[in-house]
NULUMMAR-521582 format. One record per residue: residue in three letters; x, y, z of N, C-alpha, C in turn. Coordinates in steps of 0.2 Angstrom, whole numbers, plus 5000, padded with zeros to 4 digits. Example, Ala and Ser with C-alpha at 12.3 -4.5 7.8 and 13.67 -1.06 7.14 Angstrom:
REM NULUMMAR-521582
ALA506649725039506249785039506649845039;SER506449895035506849955036506450005039;
This chain:
REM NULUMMAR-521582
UNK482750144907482450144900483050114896;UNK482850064892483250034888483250094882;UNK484150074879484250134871484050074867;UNK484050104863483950064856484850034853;UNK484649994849485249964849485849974846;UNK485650024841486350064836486550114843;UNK486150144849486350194851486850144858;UNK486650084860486850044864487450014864;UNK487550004854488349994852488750044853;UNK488450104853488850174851489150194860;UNK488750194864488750194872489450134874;UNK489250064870489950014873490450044871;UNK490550054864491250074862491550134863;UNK491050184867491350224871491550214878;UNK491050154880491450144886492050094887;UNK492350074882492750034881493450104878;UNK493350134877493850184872494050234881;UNK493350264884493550314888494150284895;UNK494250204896494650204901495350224900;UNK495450194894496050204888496250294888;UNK495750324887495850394888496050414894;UNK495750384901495850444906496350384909;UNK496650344908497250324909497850344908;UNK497850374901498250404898498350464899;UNK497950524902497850584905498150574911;UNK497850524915498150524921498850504923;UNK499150474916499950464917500350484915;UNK501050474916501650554916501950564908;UNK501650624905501950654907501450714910;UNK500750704907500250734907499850744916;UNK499850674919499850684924499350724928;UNK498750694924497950714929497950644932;UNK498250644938498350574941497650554944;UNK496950624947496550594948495950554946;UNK496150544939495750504932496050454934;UNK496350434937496850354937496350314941;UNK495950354946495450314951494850294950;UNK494650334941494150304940494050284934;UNK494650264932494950224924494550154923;UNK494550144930494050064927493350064928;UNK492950094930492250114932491950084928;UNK492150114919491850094914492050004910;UNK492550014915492549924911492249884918;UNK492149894924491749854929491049844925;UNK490749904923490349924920489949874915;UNK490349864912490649834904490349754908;UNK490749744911490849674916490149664918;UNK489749704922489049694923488549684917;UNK488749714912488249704906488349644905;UNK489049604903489049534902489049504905;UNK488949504915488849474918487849434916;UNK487649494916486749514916486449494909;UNK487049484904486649524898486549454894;UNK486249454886485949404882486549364883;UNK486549304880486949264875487449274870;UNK487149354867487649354862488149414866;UNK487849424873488549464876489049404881;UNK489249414887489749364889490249364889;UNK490749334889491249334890491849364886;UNK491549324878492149344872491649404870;UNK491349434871490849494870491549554874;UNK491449514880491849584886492649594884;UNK493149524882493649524880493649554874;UNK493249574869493349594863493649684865;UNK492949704871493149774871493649774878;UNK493949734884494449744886495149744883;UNK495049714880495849704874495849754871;UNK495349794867495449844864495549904870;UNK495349904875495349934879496249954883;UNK496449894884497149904886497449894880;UNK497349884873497649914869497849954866;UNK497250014866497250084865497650124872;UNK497750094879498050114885498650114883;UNK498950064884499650064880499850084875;UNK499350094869499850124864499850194865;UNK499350224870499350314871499850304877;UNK500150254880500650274887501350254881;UNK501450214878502050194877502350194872;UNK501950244868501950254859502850244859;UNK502950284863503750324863504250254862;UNK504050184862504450144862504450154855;UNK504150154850504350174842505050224839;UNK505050244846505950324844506250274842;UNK506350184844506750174844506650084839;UNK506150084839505750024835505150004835;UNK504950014827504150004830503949904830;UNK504449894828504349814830504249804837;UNK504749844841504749834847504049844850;UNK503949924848503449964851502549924849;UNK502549884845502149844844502149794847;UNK502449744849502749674851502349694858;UNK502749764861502649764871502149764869;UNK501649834866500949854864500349784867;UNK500549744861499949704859500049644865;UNK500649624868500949564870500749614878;UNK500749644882500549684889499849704887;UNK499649714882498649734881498549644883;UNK498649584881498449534881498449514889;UNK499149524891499249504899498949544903;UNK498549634901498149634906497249594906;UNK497149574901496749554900496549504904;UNK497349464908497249394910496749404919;UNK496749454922496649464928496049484926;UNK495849524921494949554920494649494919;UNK494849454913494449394913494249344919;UNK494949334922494949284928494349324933;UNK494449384935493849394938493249404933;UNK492949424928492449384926492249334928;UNK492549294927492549204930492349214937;UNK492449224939492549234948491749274950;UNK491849334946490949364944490349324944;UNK490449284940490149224937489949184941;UNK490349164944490349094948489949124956;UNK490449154961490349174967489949224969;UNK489849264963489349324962489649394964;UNK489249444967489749514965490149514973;UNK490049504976490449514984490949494983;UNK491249434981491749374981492049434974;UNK491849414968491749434961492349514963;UNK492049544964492449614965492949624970;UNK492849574974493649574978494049554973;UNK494049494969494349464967494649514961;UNK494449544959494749604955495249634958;UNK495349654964495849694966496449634966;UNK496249584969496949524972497149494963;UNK496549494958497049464954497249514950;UNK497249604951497649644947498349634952;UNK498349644958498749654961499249604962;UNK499149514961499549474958499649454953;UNK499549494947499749494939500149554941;UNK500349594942500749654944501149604946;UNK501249604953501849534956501949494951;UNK501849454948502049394945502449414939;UNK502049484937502349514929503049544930;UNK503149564936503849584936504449524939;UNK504349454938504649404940504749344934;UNK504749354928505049304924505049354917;UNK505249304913505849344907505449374903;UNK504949384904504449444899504149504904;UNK504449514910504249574912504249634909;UNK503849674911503649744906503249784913;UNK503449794918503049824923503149904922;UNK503149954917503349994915502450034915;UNK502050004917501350034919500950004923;UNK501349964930500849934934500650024937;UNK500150024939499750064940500050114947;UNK500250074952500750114955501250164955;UNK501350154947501950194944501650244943;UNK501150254942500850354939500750384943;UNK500650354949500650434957501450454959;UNK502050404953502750454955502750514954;UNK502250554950502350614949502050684957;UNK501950634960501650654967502150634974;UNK502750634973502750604979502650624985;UNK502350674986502150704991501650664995;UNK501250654990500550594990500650504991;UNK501450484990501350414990502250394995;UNK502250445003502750435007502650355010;UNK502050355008501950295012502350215010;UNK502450255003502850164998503350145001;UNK503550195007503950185011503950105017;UNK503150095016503050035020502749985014;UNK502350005008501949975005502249954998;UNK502950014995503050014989502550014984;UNK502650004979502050054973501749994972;UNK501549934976500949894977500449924980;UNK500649964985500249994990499850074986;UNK499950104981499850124978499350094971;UNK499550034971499050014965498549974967;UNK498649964976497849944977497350014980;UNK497950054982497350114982496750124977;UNK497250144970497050144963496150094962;UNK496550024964496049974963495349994967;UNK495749994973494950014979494650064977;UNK494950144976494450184974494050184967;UNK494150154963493850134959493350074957;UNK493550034962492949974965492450014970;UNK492650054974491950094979491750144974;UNK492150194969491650224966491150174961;UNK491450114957491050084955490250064958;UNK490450024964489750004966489250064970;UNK489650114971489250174971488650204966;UNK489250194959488850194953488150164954;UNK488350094954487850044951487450054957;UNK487450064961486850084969486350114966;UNK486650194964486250224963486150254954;UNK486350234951486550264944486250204938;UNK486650164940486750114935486350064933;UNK486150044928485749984925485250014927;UNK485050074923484350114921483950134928;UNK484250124933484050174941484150254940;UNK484350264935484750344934484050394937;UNK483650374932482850414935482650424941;UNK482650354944482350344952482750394957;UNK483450414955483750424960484050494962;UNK483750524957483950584956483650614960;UNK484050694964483650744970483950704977;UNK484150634977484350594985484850594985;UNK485150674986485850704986486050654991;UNK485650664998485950645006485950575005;UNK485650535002485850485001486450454999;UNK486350484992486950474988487650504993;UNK487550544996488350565000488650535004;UNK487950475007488150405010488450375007;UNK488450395000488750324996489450324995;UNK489350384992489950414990490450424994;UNK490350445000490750455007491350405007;UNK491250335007491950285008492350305003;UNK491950324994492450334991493050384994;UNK492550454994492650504994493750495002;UNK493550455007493950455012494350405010;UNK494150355009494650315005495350355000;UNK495050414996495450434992495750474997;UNK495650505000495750575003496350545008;UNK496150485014496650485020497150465019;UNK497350405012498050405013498250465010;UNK498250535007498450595005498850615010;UNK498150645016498250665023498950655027;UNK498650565024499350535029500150545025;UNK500350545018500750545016501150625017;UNK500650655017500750735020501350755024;UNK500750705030501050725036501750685037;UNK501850625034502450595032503050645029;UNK502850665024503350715019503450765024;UNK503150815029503450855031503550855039;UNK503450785041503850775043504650725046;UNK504850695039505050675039505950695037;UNK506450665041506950715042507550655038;UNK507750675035508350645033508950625035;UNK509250565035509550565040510350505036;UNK510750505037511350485036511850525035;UNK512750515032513150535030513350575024;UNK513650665026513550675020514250655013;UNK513950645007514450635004514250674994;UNK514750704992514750764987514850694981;UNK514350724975514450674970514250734964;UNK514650714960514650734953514350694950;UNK513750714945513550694938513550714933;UNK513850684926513750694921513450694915;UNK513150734912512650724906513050744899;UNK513250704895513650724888512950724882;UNK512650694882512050724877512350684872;UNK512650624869513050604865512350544860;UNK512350534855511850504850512050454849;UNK511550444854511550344856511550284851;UNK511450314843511450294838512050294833;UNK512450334836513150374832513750304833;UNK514050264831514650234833515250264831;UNK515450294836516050324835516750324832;UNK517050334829517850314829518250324834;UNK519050304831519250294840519350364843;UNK519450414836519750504839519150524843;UNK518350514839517850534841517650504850;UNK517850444849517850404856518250454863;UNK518950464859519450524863518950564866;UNK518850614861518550684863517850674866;UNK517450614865516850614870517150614878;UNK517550564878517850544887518150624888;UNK518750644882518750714885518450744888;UNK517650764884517250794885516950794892;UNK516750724893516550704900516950744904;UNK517350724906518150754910518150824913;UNK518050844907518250914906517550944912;UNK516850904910516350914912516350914919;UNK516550864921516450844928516950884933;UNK517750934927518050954932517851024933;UNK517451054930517251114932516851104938;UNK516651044941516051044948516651014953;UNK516950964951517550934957517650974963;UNK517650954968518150984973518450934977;UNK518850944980519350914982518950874989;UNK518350894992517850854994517150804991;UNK517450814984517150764981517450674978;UNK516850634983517050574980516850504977;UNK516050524972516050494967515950544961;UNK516250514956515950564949515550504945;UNK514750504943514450454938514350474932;UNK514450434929514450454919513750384920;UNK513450404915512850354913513050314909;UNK512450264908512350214905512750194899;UNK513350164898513650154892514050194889;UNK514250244894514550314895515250324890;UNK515650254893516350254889516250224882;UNK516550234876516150234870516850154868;UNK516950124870517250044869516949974873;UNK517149944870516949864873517649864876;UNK517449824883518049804887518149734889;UNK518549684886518649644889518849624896;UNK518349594900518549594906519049594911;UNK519649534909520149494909520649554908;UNK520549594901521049644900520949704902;UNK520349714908520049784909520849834910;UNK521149814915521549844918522349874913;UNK522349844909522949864903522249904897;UNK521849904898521349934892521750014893;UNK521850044884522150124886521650164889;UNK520850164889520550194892520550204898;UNK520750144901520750124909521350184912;UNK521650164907522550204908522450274909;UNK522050294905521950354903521450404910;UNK521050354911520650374917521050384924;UNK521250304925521750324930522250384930;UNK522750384926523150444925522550514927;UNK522150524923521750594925521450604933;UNK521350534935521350514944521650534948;UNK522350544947523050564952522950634952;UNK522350654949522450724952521750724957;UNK521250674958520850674962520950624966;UNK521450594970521550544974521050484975;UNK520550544979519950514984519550494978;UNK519650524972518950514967518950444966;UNK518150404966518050354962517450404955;UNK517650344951517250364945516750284943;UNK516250304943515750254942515550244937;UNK515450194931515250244924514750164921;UNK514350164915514250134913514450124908;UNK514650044905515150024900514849944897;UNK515149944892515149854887515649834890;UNK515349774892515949714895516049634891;UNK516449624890516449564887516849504891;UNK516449444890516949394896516949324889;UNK517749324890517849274887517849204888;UNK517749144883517749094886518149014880;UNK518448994883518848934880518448904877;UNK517848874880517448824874516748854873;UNK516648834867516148854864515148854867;UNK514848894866514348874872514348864880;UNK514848914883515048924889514348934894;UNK514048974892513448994895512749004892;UNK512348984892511449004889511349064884;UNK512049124885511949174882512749214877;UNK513049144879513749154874513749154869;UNK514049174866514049194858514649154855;UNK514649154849515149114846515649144842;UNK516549144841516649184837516649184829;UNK516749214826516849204820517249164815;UNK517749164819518249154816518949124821;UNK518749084826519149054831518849024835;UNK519048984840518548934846518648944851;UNK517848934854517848984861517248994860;UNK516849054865516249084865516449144870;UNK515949204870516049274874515349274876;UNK515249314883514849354883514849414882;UNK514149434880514249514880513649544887;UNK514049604890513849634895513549704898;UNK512949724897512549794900512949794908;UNK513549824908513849824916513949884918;UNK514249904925514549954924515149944930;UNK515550004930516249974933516250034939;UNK516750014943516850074948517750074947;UNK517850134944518650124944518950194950;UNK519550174953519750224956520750204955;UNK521050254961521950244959522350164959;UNK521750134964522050074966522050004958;UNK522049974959522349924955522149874954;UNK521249854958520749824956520249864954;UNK519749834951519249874948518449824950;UNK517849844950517449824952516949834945;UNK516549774946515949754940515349734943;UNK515049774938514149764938513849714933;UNK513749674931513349664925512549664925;UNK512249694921511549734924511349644924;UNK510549624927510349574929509649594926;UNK509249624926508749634925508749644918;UNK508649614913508649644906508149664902;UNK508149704896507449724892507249664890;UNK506649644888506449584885506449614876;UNK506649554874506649564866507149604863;UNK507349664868508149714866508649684869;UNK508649654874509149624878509249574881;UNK508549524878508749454882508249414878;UNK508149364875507749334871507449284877;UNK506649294881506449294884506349184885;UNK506449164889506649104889507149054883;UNK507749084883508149064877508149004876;UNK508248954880508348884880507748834875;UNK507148884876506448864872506648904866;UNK506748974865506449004859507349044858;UNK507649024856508349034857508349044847;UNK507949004846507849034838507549104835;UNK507349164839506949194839507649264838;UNK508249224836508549284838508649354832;UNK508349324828508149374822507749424824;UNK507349394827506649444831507049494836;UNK507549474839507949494842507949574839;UNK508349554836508649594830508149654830;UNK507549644827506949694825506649704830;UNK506849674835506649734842507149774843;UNK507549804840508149844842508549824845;UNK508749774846509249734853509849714844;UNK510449674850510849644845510449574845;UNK511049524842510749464841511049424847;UNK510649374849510649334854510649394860;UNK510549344866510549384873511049414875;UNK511149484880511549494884511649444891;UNK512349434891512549394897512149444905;UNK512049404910511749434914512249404923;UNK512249424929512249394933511749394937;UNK511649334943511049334945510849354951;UNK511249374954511049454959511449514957;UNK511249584960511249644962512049624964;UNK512349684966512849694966512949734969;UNK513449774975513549834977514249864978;UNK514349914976514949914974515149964982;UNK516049934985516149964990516850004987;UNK517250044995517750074996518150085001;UNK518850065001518950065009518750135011;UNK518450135017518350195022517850235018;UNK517650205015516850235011516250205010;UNK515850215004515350185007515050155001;UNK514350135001514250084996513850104995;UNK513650074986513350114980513150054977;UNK512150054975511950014972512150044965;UNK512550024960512450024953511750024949;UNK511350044951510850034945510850054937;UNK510550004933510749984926510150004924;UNK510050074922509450084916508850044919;UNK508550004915507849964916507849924925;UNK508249954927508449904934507949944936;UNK507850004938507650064942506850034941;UNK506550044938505750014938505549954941;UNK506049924944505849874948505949854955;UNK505549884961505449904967505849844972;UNK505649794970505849754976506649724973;UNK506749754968507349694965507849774967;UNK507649814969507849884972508249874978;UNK507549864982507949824987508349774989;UNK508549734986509049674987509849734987;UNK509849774983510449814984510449834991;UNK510049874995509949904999510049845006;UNK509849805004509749735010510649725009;UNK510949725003511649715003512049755006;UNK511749825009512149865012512449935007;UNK511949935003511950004996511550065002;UNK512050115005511850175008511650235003;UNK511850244994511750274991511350234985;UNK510750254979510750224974511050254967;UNK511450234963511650294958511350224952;UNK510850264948510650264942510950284937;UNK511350234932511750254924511150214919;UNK510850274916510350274910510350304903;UNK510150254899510150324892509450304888;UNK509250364890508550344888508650384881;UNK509050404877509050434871508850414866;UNK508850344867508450294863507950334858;UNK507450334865506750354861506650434860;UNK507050474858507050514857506750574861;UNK506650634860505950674864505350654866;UNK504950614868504650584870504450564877;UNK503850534878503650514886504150464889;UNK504350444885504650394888505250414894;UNK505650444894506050484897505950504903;UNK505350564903505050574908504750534913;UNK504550474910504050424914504750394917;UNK505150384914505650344919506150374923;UNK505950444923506250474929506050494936;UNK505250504933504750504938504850424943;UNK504950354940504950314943505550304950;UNK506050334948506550334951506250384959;UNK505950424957505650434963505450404969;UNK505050364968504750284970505350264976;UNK505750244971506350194972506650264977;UNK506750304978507150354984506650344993;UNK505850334988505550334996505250274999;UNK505550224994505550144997506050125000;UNK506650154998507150115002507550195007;UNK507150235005507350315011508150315007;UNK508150295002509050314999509050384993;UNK509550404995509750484991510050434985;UNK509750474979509850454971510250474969;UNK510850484964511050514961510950484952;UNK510750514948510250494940510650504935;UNK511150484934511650494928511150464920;UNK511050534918510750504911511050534905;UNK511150494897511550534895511250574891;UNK510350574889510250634887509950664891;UNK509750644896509250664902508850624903;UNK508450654908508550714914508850684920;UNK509350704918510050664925509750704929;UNK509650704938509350724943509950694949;UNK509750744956509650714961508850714964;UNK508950664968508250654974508450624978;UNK508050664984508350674991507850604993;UNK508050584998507650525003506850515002;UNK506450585003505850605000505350584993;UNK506050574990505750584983505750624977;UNK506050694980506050764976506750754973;UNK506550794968507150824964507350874966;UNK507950864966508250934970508950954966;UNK509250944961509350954954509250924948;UNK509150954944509050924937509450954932;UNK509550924925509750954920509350934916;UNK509150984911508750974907508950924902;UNK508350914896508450864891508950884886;UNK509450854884509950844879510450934883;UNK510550934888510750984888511450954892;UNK512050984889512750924889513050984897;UNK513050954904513250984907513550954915;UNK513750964919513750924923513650954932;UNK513150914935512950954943513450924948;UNK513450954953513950924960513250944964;UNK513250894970512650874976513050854982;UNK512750854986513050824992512350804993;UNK512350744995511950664996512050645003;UNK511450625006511750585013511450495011;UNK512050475014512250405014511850365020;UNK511250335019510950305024511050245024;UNK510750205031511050135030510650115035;UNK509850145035509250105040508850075035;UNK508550045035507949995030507349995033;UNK506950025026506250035029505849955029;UNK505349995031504649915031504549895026;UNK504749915019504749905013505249865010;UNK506049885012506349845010506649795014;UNK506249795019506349705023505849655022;UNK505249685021504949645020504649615012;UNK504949665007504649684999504049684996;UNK504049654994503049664989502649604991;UNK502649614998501949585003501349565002;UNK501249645000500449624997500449594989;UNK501049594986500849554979500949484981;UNK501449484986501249404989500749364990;UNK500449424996499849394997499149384992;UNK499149434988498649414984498649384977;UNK499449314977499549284974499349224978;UNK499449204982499149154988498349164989;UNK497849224990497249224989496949224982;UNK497249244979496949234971496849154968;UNK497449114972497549054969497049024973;UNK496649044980496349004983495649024978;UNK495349064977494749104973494649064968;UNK495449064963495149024957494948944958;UNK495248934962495248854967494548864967;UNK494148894970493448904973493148914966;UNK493248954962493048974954492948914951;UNK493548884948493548854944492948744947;UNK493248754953492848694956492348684956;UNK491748774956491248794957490948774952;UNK491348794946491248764939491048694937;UNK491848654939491548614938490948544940;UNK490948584949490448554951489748584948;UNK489548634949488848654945488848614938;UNK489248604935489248564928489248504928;UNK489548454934489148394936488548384937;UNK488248424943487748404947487348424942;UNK487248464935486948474929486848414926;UNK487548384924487548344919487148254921;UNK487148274929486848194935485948224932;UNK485648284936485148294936484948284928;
């Protein structure tokens, strides 16, 4: 039975608002993760009506309520970018609503052309290669590919251990493509009448959803408890100073912060302890690289070291690298007042008693905060820069991962804040021979907020991809350990200034995940390009043999 048409508008724009909704339920912090399975039911839905419907529905018809659909998604998942710019928190918002747009449309097209069998596969392969592609050039933002909202489960997703959190966001896609056409079987497009009382029918239908959702559960299960942990043990200090990431300190305030740290870490120390990590940008100076070693900081930590021999200290820091002529590198700065150029650097250092010192420079940068997103072309945007919360111009970046070693010890991936949400660029440390991951983060940025939470939950992920023991140095929280598993196995609370000791084992095996990486977004970047190849020719041969006839 057809509604009438005021009650037909009222029905779209609720089906276009509730995906948006149980989207945002179903991710962290809130974490009704089983809404996540049937978050697109009602834009598939959507998609049939403009498959089916008049002239004045179609395509810019369907785009009008998807855009607003992943618009209202993001802005309820990521408000929290606003703690710290709303220019920023707008910029990702509108600019990630439009990118997911690119994959709905394309299968529309592919709906259109090849019909629904072709049409709805192709939905899974080109969500699942915009996920891949998006986290692989200078405007990534993969901070809601859809894999990332079952971290609050890991109990449920041991398996990312072969699949990584692709393997979780085609779960996602499939159960919610078989509840779709479950729908439409029996429910949809005014059948609702006919089909009412044919429970045993309908249980046929619903059955694949139903095991679909349910067997990788099962199986992750039985993984989690039976899975045994296995490497070297090694005792690690973490730091949380709770320090106001907004505050520039002076040089006495600078003192007493590091004291502070210090002070922190030596109530946990034991004489079998041997790394201690301070978080992201921990030490409150910029360091010239060239001078790291005469810097009095440096001086100051070492001396404090002779009373821990074995102690390394990992910490996150500003690095600068000088350079004699002007325009050294794509993201060198100029000085003011003399000739030459610097970089500036998101790194972190490993210092201990000896006499070198090791460097990180993060690789992965925030877009618009930290790297002006293909410079070369848009290198004038550095204002915009600005008003995304970043400095002016880019941070200097290196272009792999980095692991940092020790004689007769062992090796540590550095990870740098924004680094950890990205699965396979995880593994490249891992593949280098990283038996531990230590994360230095400050998410204090965006104050009390989602955002925090969501990015600690991810780190989970990263422990049961690569089976590596985490240690979470954040500086206002929630610093953590996670065991191989994925579980937290201590925490300190948000803004609470304290510091934990763990003993961590140091593994050095490589799952299916991290030798092989993100497989499946491989492949459904290779089938997707074959579909639109078949879509778009589809096109424009039916548009020929029109235009002949």
């Amino acid at each position: 039975m057809l509604l009438p048409a005021a009650a037909e508008k009222t029905a779209h724009r609720w089906l276009t608002i509730l995906p948006a909704l149980l989207g945002w339920l179903a991710w962290i912090p809130i974490g009704i993760t089983p809404l996540l399975f049937v978050m697109f039911v009602p834009l598939l839905y959507l998609s049939e009506i403009a498959a089916k419907g008049s002239k004045t529905l179609g395509g810019g018809w369907l785009f009008y309520r998807v855009f607003g659909c992943f618009l209202l998604f993001n802005l309820f998942t990521t408000d929290w970018i606003a703690g710290a710019t709303w220019v920023g928190m707008l910029f990702a918002v509108v600019t990630n609503a439009l990118l997911m747009c690119v994959p709905f449309m394309l299968f529309f097209q592919t709906l259109n052309r090849l019909g629904g069998r072709v049409g709805y596969l192709s939905f899974i392969l080109y969500w699942l290669a915009f996920e891949h592609l998006h986290q692989r050039w200078e405007l990534a933002w993969t901070w809601l590919n859809l894999g990332n909202a079952l971290s609050a489960y890991p109990s449920f997703i041991q398996w990312y251990a072969y699949t990584g959190s692709g393997g979780g966001t085609l779960w996602v896609l499939l159960v919610n493509m078989l509840v779709f056409r479950a729908f439409m079987q029996y429910w949809g497009m005014g059948k609702w009448a006919q089909t009412l009382g044919k429970n045993q029918t309908s249980g046929r239908v619903f059955l694949p959803s139903a095991l679909v959702f349910m067997v990788p559960i099962l199986l992750s299960l039985g993984m989690f408890y039976t899975y045994t942990e296995t490497g070297k043990p090694v005792e690690v200090v973490i730091v949380q100073p709770s320090e106001n990431p907004y505050h520039i300190p002076t040089e006495q305030e600078a003192n007493e912060q590091v004291q502070k740290m210090l002070a922190l870490a030596q109530k946990q120390l034991t004489p079998n302890t041997q790394y201690l990590l301070l978080p992201e940008t921990a030490l409150p100076d910029a360091f010239w690289i060239d001078g790291f070693t005469q810097h009095p900081r440096t001086k100051q930590l070492r001396q404090w070291l002779q009373q821990y021999p074995q102690l390394k200290i990992i910490s996150g820091i500003t690095a600068l690298q000088h350079y004699p002529q002007p325009g050294a590198t794509p993201t060198a700065r100029s000085y003011l007042s003399k000739s030459g150029s610097y970089d500036v650097y998101n790194s972190s250092a490993q210092i201990d008693t000896g006499i070198g010192v090791q460097f990180y420079h993060k690789s992965k940068l925030v877009p618009g905060v930290e790297r002006i997103p293909y410079q070369s072309v848009f290198g004038l945007l550095s204002p915009l820069a600005e008003a995304l919360g970043g400095g002016i111009g880019s941070f200097g970046s290196q272009p792999e991962c980095g692991v940092f070693t020790a004689n007769g010890g062992f090796a540590i991936a550095p990870v740098i804040c924004y680094e950890s949400v990205f699965g396979q660029y995880v593994t490249r440390y891992v593949k280098k021979g990283a038996q531990l991951l230590f994360i230095m983060t400050n998410d204090g940025w965006w104050g009390n907020t989602a955002g925090y939470q969501q990015h600690l939950h991810y780190a989970s992920m990263r422990a049961i991809e690569t089976r590596r023991s985490i240690a979470r140095a954040a500086n206002t929280g929630i610093s953590a350990f996670i065991d191989q598993r994925g579980r937290r196995t201590k925490t300190l609370a948000w803004q609470q200034t304290d510091a934990l000791r763990h003993t961590l084992l140091a593994n050095d095996r490589l799952t299916f995940y991290a030798q092989y990486g993100d497989y499946l977004g491989r492949t459904a970047v290779l089938l997707s390009g074959l579909l639109l190849l078949l879509t778009f020719v589809g096109k424009f041969t039916t548009h020929h043999t029109q235009k002949i006839t």
